[in-house]
Every structure is written in structure tokens, then in C-alpha cells.
C-alpha positions in Angstrom: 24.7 95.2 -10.2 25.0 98.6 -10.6 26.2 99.5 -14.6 28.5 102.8 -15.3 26.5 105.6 -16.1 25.6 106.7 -19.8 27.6 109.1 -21.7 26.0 112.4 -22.5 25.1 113.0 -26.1 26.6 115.2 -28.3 25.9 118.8 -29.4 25.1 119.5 -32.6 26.8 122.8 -34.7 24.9 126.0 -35.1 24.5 127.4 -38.2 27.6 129.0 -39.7 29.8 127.1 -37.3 32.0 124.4 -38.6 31.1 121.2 -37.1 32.9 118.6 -35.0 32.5 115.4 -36.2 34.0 112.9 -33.6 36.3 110.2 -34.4 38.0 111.8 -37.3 40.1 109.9 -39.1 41.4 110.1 -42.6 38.9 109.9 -45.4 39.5 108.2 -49.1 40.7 110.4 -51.9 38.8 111.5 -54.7 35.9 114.3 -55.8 36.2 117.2 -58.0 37.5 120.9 -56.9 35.4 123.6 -57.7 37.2 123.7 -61.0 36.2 120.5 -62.1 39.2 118.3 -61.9 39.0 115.6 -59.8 40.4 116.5 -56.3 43.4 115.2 -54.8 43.8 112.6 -57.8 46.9 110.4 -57.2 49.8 111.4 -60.0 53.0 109.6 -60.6 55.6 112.0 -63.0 54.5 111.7 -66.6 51.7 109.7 -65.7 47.7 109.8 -65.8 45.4 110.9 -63.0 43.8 107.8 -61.2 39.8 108.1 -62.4 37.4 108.8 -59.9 34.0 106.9 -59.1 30.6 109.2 -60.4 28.1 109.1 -57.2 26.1 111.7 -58.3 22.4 110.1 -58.5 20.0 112.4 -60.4 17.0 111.1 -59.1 18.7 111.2 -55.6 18.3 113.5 -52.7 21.1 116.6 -52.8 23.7 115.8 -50.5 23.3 118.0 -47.8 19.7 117.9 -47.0 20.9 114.2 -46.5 23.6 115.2 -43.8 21.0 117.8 -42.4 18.4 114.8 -41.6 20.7 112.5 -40.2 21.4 115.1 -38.0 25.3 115.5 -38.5 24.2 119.6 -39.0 22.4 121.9 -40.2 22.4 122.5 -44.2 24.3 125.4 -44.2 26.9 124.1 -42.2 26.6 120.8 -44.4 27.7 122.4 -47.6 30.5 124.2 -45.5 31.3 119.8 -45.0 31.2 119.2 -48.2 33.1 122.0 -50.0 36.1 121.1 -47.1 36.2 117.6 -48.9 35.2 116.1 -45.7 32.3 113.8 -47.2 33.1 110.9 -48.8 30.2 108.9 -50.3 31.2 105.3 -51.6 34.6 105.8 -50.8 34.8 108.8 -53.2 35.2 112.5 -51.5 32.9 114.9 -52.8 33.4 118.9 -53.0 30.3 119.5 -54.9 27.2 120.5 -53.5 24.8 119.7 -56.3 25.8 116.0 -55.9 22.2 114.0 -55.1 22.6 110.6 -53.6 20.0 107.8 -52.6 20.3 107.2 -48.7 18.9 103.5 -48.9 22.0 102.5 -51.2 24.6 105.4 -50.6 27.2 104.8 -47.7 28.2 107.8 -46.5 31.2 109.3 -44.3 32.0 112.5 -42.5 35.3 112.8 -41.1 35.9 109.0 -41.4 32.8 108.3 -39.2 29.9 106.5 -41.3 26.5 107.8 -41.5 23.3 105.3 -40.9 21.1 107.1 -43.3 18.3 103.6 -44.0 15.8 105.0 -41.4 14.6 101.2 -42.2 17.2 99.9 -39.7 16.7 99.9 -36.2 19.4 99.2 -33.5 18.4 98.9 -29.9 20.0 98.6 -26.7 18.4 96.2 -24.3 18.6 95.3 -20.4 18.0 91.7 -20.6 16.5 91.1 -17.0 18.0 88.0 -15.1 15.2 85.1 -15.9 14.2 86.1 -19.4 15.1 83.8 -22.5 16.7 84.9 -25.1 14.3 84.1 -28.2 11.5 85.9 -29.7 9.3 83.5 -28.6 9.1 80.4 -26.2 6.7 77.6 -26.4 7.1 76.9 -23.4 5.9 80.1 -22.5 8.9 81.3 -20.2 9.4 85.1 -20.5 11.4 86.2 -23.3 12.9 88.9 -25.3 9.8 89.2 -27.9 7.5 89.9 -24.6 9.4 92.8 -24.2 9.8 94.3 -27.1 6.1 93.2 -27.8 5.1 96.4 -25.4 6.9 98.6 -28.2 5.0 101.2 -30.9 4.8 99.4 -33.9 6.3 96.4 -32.6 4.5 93.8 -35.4 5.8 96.2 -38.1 9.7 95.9 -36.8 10.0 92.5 -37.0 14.0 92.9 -35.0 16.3 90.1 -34.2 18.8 89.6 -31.3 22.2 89.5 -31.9 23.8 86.6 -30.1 22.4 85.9 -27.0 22.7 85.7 -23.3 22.2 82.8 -21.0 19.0 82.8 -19.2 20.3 83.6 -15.7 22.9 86.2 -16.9 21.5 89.6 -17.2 22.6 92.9 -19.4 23.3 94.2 -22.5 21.7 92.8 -25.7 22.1 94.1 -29.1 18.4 94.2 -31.2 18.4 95.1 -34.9 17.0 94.0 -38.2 20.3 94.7 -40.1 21.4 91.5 -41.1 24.9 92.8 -42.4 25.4 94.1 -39.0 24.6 91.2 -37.1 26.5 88.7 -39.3 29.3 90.7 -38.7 28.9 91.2 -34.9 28.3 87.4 -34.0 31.3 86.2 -37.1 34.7 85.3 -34.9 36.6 86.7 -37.5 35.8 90.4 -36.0 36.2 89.4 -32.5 34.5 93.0 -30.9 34.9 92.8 -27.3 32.3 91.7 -24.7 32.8 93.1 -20.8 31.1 91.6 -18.1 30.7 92.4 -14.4 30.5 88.8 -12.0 29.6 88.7 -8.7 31.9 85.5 -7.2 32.6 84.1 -3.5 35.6 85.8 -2.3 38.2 86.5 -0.8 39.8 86.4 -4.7 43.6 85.7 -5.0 45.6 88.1 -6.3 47.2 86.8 -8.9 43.4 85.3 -10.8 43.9 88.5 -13.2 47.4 86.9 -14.1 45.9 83.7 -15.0 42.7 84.8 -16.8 45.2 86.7 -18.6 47.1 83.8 -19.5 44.8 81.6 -20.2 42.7 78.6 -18.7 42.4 75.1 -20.7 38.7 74.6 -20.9 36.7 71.1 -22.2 36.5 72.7 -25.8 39.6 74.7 -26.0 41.5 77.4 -24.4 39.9 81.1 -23.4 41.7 83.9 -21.8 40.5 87.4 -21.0 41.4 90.3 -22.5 41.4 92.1 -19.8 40.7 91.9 -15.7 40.0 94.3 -13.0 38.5 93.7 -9.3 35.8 96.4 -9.4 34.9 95.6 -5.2 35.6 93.1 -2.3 33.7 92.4 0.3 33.7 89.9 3.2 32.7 86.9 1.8 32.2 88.5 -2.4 34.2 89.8 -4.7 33.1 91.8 -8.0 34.8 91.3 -11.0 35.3 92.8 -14.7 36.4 90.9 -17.4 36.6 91.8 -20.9 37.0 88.6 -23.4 36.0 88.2 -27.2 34.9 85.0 -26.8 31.6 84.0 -28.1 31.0 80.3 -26.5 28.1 79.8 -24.5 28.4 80.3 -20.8 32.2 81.3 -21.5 32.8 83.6 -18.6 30.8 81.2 -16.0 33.2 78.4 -17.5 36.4 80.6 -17.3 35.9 81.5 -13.7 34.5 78.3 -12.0 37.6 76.2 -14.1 39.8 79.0 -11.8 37.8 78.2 -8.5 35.4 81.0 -8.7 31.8 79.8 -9.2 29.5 82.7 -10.7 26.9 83.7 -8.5 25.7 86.9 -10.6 26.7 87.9 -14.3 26.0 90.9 -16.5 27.0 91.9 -19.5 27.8 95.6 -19.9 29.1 96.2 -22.7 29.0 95.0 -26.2 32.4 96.8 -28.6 31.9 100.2 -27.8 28.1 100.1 -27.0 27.8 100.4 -23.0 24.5 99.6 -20.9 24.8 103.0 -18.8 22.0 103.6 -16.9 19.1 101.6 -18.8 17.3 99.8 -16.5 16.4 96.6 -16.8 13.6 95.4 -18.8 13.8 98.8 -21.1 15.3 99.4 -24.9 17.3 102.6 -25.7 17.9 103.8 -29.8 22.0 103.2 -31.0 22.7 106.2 -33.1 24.9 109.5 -33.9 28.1 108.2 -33.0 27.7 105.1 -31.0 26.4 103.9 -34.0 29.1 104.8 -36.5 32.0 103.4 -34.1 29.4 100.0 -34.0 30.1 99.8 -37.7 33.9 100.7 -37.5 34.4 97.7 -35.4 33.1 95.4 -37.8 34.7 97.3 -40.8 31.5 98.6 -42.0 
């Protein structure tokens, strides 16, 4: 099966322009102005400011070398960020440029969007090829996810982890990281980020399968429903289907449609919240970053 192709990057400001950062959104309150009062501070009539929270670190990095490495833009146009109050660092927004902050500890935000500044933490994209097990290691020596990313540089030194898995036969996207806080998050029900699939089934397919997927199907261990259904093709004799579901059961989507009539034949995974496979073939890892990255976190409330 044939994934949609990957989104082209972003361009990154020139110096002396004033940079775009996508999915803006509104930022928290706080900072000082260039006069020294803390900016924006929340006022009732007669009543005191609300304090702000110091993140100046002085044995820190300044603030907008720290933007210029994690490639938001250059420095120059950096400060221009920070002096428009559009950096927030630990929920405070700060106006200052002399402000030094330590990247390991510091989360940071431009325009609402959070910055992955731990170059510590790695987050991978992986084609899972149909076949391959998801572990790090097998002893029964069937292929497996730590043979592939055993070919990587510095593989021994990265020590990553899968984030939920996929069923031998099914192929697609998998997540790979060694930031635990992300992947508790990611495989907790509580955040429920969306999972879309593309399945290959025997067709002709009713018309009115979206309906009941939709609706909801009563399976051994409780009800499922999609949240979403489209026939992406049909063929004589096949039909090709995508369904987006939150669920995290094992072999949900196999389960779902077979309990409808419509035995899997071939399952992938395409997308994982607002992480898609694109164009990676199979077999090969791709770096999560810039922006992908950031809305990975706003979906788990990072």
C-alpha cells in the first residue's frame, strides 16, 4: 500500500525578517517590558499586580542563541521574538534579551508551539515492514525492530524504545524515542491521539459499513467505533479502506472489521496524531522535529 506523500518542510526567516512560527496560538502572560515592570500583569481596580515567575538562569545559555540552535531563526531575528513577547519559557513570557536559560530543564514556547531543545531526545519515524516483530529483541530470533535500528550510527549509544506496537503482520508507522514522558503519554488512554490505518479487505464493501463503524460494533472485550471512515479504492473483488480510531487494543482494527464481515487481508498504519508515514519506505527511520514535533507534544498536553 501506497502511503500519502510527505509534507515539505518549512522555511526558515532570513535575518531581519520577522519569523512565522506555525500553529500560533495564544501564549501565557507574564515578563517584564523594557521598563522593568512585569508585562501584561493581570490587575483588578485597587488591587496588586499578579507576581511573575524569575526564569532567568545565570549560569544558563542567553535566550536567543537557544532559539537560534533549535533552528526556530536566526539570532537577530530571535531577539526581534523575544522583545514582541512571543517567547514564553515556563509558562512566563519574556521581553528581555539578557534572560539565560538551561535547555535540558527549560520548556520553551514560540507562538504557542513548544520547542524540543534536550538534543538528548530522539524521536524517529519508522516503516515497520510486514513480518518484523515489534521488540528490541527476539529470542526466537524472528526479525525485529532492534535489527533495524541496529544498522543505525551510534545505535548502542541510543538505547530508544517503541511506543506501542504493531502486530506482526500489520505494517507502517511506528513511533521510536527514548523520552519516557512522551511515550507514557502517547500509549496512556486518557489522551486518546488518533491512529489512521489503510486495510486492504474482500469487496465489493456495502455502503452503509462507514455508518456502522461509526456507530459502533460490540466486540468480546467491549465496544469500538471509528472515528472516522473513508473508501480510499474499489476494485473487483477488493476494496481499500481508511479508518481512523483511538483505540489502543491489540489487533483492534482486524477485530472491528472482520466482526462487520470484512476479514483484513493487508493493514497499515499511517499515521500516528499528527505524525504521517509519507513517503518513508519501509524498513527506513526518518528524524520527528520543527513542527511535527511540537504539535506531537500539543496532543499529549506537553
Amino acid at each position: 500500500m501506497t502511503p500519502p506523500k510527505t509534507p515539505k518542510p518549512r522555511k526558515t526567516a532570513h535575518r531581519g525578517q520577522q519569523p512565522k512560527v506555525p500553529g500560533a496560538r495564544t501564549t501565557a502572560r507574564g515578563g517584564r517590558d523594557r521598563t522593568g515592570a512585569p508585562a501584561g500583569s493581570r490587575t483588578m481596580p485597587g488591587g496588586p499586580k499578579e507576581p511573575e515567575k524569575d526564569v532567568h538562569d545565570p549560569d544558563g545559555v542567553r535566550l536567543q542563541k537557544v532559539l537560534a540552535q533549535a533552528g526556530v531563526a536566526s539570532r537577530r531575528a530571535s531577539e526581534d521574538l523575544i522583545e514582541a513577547g512571543r517567547v514564553v519559557v515556563d509558562g512566563t513570557t519574556v521581553r528581555e534579551l539578557g534572560v539565560r536559560i538551561d535547555p535540558k530543564t527549560a520548556i520553551v514556547h514560540v507562538d504557542g508551539v513548544r520547542l524540543q531543545l534536550d538534543t538528548s531526545l530522539i524521536y524517529l519515524a519508522l516503516n515497520k515492514p510486514p513480518g518484523v516483530v515489534t521488540t528490541m529483541s527476539d529470542p526466537e530470533g524472528r526479525p525485529c525492530v532492534g535489527d533495524i535500528l541496529s544498522q543505525r550510527p551510534n545505535a548502542l549509544d541510543e538505547r530508544l524504545f517503541h511506543v506501542g506496537r504493531l502486530d506482526t503482520a500489520t505494517e507502517g508507522l511506528l513511533l521510536l524515542t527514548n523520552d519516557g514522558d512522551l511515550t507514557h503519554r502517547l500509549t496512556h488512554p486518557s489522551h486518546e491521539v488518533p491512529k489512521t490505518y489503510l486495510a486492504e479487505v474482500a469487496g465489493p464493501v456495502k455502503q452503509d459499513i462507514g455508518k456502522k463503524l461509526r456507530a459502533g460494533v460490540e466486540l468480546e472485550d467491549g465496544p469500538v467505533k471509528a472515528d472516522s471512515f473513508r473508501m480510499v479504492d474499489s476494485r473487483p473483488g477488493k476494496a481499500l479502506l481508511e479508518i481512523t480510531l483511538h483505540e489502543g487494543r491489540n489487533h483492534i482494527v482486524r477485530r472491528m472489521l472482520a466482526e462487520v464481515g470484512y476479514p483484513v487481508l493487508q493493514l497499515c498504519r499511517i499515521q500516528i496524531g499528527p505524525v504521517k508515514m509519507g513517503g518513508l519506505r519501509s524498513g527506513r527511520t526518518r528524524a520527528i522535529h520543527g513542527e511535527e514535533l511540537s504539535k506531537l507534544f500539543e496532543a499529549v498536553g506537553l
